[in-house]
N, C-alpha and C positions, 0 to 999 in steps of 0.2 A: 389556288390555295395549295395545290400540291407541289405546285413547282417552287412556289415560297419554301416549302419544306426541304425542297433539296431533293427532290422523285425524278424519276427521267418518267417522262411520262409518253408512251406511245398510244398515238390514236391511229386504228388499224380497220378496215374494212368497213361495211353499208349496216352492221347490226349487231348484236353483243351477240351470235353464236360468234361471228365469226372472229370479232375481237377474242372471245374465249378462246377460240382454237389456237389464234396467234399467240396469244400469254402461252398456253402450255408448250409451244413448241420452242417459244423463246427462254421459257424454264428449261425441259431438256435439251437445248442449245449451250444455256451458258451454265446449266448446273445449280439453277435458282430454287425455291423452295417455292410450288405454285398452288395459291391458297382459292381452293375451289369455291366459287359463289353458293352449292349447296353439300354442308359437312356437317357432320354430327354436332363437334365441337362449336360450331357457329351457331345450331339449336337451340343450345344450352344457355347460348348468351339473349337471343330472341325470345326462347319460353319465359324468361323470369317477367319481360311487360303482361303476356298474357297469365301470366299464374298471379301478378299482380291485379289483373281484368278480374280473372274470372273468381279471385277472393273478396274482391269488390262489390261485382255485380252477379247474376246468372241470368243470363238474358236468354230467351227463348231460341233464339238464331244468333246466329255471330258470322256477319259478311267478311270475308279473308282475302287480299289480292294475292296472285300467285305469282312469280317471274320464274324462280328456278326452282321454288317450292318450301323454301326454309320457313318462312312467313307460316302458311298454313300449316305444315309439320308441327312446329312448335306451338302454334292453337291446339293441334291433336293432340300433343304430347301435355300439355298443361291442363286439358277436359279432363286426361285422362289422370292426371296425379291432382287437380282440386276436385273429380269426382261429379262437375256439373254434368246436366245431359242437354246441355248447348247444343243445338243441332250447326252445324261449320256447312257453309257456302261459299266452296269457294268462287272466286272472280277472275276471270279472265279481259283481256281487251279483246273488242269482236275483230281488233286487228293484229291480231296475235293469237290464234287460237288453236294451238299446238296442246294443250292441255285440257281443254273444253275436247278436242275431237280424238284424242285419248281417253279421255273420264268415257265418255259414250263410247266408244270401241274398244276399252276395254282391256288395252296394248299401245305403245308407245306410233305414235304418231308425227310428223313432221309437219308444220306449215308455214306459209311467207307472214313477213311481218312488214307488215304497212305504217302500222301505228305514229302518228306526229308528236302529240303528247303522252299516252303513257310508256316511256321506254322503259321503266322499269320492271314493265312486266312483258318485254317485247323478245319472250323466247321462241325460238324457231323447232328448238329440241327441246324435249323434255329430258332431265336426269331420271332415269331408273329407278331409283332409290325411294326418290319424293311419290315421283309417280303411283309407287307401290302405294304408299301412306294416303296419296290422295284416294285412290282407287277404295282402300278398304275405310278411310273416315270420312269423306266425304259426302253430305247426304243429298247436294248438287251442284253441280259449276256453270256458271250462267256466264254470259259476256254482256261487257257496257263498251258504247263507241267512247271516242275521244269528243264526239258532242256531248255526250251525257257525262264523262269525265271535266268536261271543261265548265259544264253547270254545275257542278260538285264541287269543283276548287273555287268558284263563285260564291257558292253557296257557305261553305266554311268560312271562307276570308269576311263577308258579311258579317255573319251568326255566332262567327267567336274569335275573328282577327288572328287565327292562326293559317300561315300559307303552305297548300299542302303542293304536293308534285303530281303530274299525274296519275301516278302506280298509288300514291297515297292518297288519294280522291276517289278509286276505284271502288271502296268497299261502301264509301256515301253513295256514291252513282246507282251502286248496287241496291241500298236499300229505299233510295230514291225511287227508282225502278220496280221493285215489287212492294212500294207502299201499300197497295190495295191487297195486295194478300196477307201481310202479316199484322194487318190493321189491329189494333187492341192486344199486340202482343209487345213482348220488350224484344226489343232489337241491337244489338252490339256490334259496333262500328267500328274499324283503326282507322286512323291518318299516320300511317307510317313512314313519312317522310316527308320534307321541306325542299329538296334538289331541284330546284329550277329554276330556270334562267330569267335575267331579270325583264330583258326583252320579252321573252315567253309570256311570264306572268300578267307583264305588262298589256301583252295582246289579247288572254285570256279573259282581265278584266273587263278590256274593253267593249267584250264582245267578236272580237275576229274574227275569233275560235269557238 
């Protein structure tokens, strides 16, 4: 679809740091404008589903997936301008847990990313910035494998015929996961994205995955 558009599209290295790091250096290479996965500006445009959520509902908890951290910022940022006292979890991949072992330490963190399905939350660095936002709104950051991701994208395509990606099945996985604790409470969930492959989904349904 991008190349239909007319994009040079380069696919570069084993993981989206490193793809990242490629993009910037190929920005300051040819003098390109390089629009960072997590900016302020891009916030603004994510808060407005959650200011839509949580004028909607106010759910006890609200499970968040995290990749470079715009997602959950922009949950914070919308708690904190409709006023709910939505407690935010966020979600990590337990194969990817770069921000899970930052939230607990406290300080930015590094780890490998394994993860097969959810890539879009498959960061190896955390940004700074988010990190900060996670660090002070965050009231826990939990991990789901891509088993319990792949029973989640299951479970939606069932129960409401919409297909999620793996990073967008994370926050069901999530609440899937601590059913038994939040038992009798309301609970608020995204499916923040459709990106994946047809093969993919294909295998996911079928059980493979």
């Amino acid at each position: 679809a991008m190349r239909a558009l007319g994009v040079e599209l380069v696919e570069h290295g084993h993981d989206f740091q490193a793809s990242r790091e490629h993009a910037a250096s190929l920005a300051a290479e040819r003098g390109l404008h390089f629009v960072p996965s997590f900016h302020r500006d891009l916030l603004r445009g994510v808060m407005t589903y959650w200011v839509e959520f949580f004028e909607a509902v106010q759910p006890d908890v609200a499970f968040v997936p995290i990749g470079q951290g715009s997602g959950f910022c922009a949950a914070a940022a919308a708690r904190a301008y409709t006023g709910v006292k939505t407690k935010l979890i966020g979600v990590v991949s337990a194969h990817a847990t770069a921000y899970l072992d930052s939230f607990k330490a406290g300080r930015k963190l590094e780890a490998p990313v394994t993860t097969q399905l959810a890539d879009g939350m498959a960061c190896r660095v955390p940004d700074e910035e988010s990190l900060a936002i996670v660090l002070r709104e965050a009231d826990d950051v939990i991990a789901v494998t891509d088993t319990e991701v792949a029973q989640a994208m299951r479970m939606l395509f069932a129960c409401t015929h919409n297909v999620a990606e793996g990073a967008g099945a994370a926050s069901m996985a999530a609440a899937a996961q601590q059913r038994e604790k939040w038992a009798g409470k309301v609970v608020g969930t995204t499916l923040c994205g459709g990106n994946v492959d047809s093969d993919v989904f294909a295998r996911v349904l079928s059980g493979e995955i």
